[in-house]
N, CA, C and O atoms as a GROMACS GRO file, in nm:
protein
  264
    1UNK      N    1   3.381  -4.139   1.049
    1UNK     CA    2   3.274  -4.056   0.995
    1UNK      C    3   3.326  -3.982   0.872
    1UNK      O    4   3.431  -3.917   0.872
    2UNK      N    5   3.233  -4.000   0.754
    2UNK     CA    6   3.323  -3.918   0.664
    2UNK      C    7   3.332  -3.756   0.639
    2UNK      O    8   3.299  -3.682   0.731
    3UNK      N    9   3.357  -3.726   0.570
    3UNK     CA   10   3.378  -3.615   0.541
    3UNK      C   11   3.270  -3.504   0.464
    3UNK      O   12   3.298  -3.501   0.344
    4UNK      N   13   3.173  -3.425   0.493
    4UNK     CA   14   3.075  -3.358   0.434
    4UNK      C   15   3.126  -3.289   0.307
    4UNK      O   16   3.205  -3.199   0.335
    5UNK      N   17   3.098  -3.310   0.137
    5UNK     CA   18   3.152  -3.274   0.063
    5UNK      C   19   3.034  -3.164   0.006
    5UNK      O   20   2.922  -3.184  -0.041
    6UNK      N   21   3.112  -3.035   0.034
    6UNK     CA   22   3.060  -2.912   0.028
    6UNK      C   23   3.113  -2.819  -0.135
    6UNK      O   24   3.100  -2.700  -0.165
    7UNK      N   25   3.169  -2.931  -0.210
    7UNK     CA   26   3.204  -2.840  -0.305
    7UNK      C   27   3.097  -2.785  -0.388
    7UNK      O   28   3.100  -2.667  -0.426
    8UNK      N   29   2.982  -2.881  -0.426
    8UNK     CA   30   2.848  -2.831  -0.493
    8UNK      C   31   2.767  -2.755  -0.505
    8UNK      O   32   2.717  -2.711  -0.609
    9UNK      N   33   2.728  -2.714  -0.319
    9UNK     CA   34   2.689  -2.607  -0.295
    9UNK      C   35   2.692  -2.456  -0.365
    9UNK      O   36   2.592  -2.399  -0.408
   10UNK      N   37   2.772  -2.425  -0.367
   10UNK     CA   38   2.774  -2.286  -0.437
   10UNK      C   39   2.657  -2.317  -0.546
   10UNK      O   40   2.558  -2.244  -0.559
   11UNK      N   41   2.685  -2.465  -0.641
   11UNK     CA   42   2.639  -2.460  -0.809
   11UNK      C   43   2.481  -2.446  -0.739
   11UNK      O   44   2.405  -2.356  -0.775
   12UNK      N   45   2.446  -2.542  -0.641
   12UNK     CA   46   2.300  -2.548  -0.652
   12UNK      C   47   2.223  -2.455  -0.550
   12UNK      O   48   2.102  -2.458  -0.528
   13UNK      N   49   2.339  -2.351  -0.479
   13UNK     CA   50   2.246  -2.245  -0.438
   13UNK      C   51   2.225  -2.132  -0.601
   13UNK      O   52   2.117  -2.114  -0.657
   14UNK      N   53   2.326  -2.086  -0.636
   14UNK     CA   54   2.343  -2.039  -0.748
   14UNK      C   55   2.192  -2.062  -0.861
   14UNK      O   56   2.122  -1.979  -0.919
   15UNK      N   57   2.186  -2.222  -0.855
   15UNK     CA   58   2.106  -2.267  -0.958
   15UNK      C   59   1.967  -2.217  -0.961
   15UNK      O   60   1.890  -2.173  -1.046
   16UNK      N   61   1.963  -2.253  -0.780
   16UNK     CA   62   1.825  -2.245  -0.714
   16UNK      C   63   1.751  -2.094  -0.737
   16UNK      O   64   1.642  -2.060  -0.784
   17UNK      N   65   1.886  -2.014  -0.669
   17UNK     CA   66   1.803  -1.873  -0.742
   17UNK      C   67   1.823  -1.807  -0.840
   17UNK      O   68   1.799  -1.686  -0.836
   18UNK      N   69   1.886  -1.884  -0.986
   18UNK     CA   70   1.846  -1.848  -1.128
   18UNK      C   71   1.689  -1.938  -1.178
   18UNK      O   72   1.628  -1.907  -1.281
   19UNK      N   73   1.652  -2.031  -1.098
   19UNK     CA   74   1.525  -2.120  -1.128
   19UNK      C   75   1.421  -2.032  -1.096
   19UNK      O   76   1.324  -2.006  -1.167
   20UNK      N   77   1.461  -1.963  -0.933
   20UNK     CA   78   1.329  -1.886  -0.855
   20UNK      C   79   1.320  -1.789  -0.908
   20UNK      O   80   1.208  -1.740  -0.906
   21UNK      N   81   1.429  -1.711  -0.981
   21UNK     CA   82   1.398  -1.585  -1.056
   21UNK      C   83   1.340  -1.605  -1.175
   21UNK      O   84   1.248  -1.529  -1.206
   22UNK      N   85   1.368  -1.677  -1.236
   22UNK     CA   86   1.312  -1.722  -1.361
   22UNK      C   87   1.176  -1.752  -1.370
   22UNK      O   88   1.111  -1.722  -1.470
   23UNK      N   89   1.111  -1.827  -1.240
   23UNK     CA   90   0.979  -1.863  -1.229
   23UNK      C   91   0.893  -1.736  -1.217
   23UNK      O   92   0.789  -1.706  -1.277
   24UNK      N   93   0.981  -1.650  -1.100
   24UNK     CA   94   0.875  -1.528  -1.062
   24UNK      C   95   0.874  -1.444  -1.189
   24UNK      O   96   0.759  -1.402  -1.196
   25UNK      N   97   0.918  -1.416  -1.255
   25UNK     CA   98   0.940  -1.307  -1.402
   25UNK      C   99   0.837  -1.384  -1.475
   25UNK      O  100   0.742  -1.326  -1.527
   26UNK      N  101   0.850  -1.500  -1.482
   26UNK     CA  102   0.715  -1.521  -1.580
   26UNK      C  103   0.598  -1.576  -1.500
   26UNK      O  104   0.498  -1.604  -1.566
   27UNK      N  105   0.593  -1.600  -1.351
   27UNK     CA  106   0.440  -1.580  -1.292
   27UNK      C  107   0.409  -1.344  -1.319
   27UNK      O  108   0.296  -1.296  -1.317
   28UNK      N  109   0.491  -1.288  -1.332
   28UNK     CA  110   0.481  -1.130  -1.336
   28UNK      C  111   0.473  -1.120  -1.490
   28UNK      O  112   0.479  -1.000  -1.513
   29UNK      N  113   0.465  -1.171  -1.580
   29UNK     CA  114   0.508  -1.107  -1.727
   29UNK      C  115   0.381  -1.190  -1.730
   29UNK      O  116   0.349  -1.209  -1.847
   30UNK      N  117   0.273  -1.262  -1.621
   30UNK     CA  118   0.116  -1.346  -1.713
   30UNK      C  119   0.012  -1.253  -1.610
   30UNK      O  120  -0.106  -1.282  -1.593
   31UNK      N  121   0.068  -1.159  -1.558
   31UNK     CA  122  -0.030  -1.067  -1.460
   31UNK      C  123  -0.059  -0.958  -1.558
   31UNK      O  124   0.025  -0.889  -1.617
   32UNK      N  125  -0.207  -0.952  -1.569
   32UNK     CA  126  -0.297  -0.816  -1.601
   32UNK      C  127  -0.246  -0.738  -1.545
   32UNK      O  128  -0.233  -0.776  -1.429
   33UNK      N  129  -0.183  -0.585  -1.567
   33UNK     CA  130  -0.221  -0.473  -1.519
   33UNK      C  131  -0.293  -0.366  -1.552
   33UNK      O  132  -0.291  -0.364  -1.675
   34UNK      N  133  -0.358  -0.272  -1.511
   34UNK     CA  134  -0.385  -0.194  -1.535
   34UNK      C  135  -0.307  -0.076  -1.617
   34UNK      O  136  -0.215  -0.017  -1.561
   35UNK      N  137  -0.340  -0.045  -1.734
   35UNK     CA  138  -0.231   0.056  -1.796
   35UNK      C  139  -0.315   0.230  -1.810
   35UNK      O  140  -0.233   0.309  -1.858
   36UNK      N  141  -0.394   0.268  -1.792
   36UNK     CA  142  -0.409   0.402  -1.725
   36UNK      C  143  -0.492   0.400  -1.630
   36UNK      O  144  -0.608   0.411  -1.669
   37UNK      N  145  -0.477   0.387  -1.488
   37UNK     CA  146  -0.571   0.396  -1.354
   37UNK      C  147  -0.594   0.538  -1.387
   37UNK      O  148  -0.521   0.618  -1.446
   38UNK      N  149  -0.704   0.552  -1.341
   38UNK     CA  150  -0.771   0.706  -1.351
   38UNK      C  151  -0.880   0.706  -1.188
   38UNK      O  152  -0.960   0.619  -1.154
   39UNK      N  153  -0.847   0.820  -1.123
   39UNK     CA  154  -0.906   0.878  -1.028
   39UNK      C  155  -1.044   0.849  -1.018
   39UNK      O  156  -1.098   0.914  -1.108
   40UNK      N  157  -1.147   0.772  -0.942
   40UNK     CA  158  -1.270   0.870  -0.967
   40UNK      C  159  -1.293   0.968  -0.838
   40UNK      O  160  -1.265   0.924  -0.727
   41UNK      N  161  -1.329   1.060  -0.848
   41UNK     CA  162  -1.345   1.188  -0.730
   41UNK      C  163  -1.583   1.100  -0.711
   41UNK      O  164  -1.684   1.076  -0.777
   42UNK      N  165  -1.523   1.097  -0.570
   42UNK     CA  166  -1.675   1.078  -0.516
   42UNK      C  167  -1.679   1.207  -0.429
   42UNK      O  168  -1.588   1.274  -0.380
   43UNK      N  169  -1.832   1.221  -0.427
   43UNK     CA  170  -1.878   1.366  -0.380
   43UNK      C  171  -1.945   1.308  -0.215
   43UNK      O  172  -2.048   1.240  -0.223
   44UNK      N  173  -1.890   1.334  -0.076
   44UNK     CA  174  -1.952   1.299   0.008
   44UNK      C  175  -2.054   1.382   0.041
   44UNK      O  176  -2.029   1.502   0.046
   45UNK      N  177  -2.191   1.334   0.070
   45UNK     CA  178  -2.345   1.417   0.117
   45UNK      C  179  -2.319   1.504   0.246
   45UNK      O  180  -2.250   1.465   0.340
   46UNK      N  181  -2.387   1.638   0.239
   46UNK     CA  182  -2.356   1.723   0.320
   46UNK      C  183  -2.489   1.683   0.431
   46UNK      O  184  -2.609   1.663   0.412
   47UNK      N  185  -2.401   1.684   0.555
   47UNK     CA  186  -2.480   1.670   0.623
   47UNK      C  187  -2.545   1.785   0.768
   47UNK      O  188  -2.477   1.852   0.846
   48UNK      N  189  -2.624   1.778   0.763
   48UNK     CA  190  -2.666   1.881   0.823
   48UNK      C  191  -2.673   1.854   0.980
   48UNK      O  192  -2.727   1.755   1.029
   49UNK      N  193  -2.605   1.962   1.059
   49UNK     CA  194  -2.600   1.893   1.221
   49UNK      C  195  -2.657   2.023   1.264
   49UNK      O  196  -2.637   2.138   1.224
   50UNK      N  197  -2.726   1.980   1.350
   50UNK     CA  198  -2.805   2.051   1.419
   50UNK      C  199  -2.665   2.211   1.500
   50UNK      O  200  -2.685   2.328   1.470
   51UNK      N  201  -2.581   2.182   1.566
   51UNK     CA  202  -2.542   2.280   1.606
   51UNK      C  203  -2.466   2.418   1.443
   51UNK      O  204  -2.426   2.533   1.461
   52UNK      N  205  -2.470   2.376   1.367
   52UNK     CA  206  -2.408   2.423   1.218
   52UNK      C  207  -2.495   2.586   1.233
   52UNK      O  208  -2.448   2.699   1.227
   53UNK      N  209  -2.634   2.540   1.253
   53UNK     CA  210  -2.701   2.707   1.258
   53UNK      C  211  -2.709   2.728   1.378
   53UNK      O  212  -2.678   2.846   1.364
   54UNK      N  213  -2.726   2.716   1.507
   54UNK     CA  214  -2.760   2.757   1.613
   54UNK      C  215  -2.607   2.812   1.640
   54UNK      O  216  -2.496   2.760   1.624
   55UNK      N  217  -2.653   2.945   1.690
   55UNK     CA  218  -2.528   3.038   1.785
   55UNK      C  219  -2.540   2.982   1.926
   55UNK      O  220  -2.645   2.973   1.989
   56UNK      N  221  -2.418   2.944   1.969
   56UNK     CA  222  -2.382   2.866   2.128
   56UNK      C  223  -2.224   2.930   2.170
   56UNK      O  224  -2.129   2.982   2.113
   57UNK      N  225  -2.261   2.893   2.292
   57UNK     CA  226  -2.183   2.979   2.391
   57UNK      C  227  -2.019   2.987   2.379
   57UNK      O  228  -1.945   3.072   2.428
   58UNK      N  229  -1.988   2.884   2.308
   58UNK     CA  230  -1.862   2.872   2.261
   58UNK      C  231  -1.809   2.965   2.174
   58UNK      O  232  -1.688   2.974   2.153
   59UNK      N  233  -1.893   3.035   2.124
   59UNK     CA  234  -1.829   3.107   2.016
   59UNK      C  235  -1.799   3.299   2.112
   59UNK      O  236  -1.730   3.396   2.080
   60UNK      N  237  -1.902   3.268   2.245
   60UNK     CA  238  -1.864   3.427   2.308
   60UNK      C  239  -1.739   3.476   2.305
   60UNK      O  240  -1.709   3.585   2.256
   61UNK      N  241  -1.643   3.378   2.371
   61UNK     CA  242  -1.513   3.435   2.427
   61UNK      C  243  -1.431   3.473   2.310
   61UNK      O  244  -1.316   3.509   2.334
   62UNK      N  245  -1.465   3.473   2.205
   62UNK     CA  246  -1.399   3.478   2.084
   62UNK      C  247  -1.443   3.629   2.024
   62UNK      O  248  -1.365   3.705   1.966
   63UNK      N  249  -1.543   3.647   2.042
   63UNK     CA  250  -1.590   3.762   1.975
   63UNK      C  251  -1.603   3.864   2.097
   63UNK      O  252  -1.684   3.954   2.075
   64UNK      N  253  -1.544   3.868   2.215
   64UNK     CA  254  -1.498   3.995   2.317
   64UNK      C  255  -1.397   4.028   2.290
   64UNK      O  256  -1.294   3.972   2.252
   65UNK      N  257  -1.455   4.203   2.325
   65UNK     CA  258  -1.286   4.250   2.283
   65UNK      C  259  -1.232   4.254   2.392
   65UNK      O  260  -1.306   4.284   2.485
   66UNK      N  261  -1.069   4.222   2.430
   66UNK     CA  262  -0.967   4.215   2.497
   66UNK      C  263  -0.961   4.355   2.634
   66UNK      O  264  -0.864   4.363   2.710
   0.00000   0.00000   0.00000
């Protein structure tokens, strides 16, 4: 059986990821970005719940004095 000749390796892992880096930098250098994102502030609708005005019992123990 012969002998597995491993000297290459290094060159064509080496190679492999100067190729894959090379590819991804220019799939990233053909991407749009955005160059000032700006906030928008949305205003959520106030909603009105029925317990908001009604005085309920929860609020007694709070307002006795000690």
């Amino acid at each position: 059986m012969p002998q597995l000749d491993t000297s290459t390796w290094l060159t064509m892992i080496l190679s492999m990821f100067l190729v894959l880096f090379i590819i991804f930098q220019l799939k990233i250098s053909k991407h749009n970005f955005y160059h000032n994102p700006e906030l928008v502030t949305t205003k959520t609708p106030k909603q009105n719940t029925p317990w908001e005005t009604k005085w309920t019992k929860i609020y007694l123990p709070l307002s006795l004095p000690l």
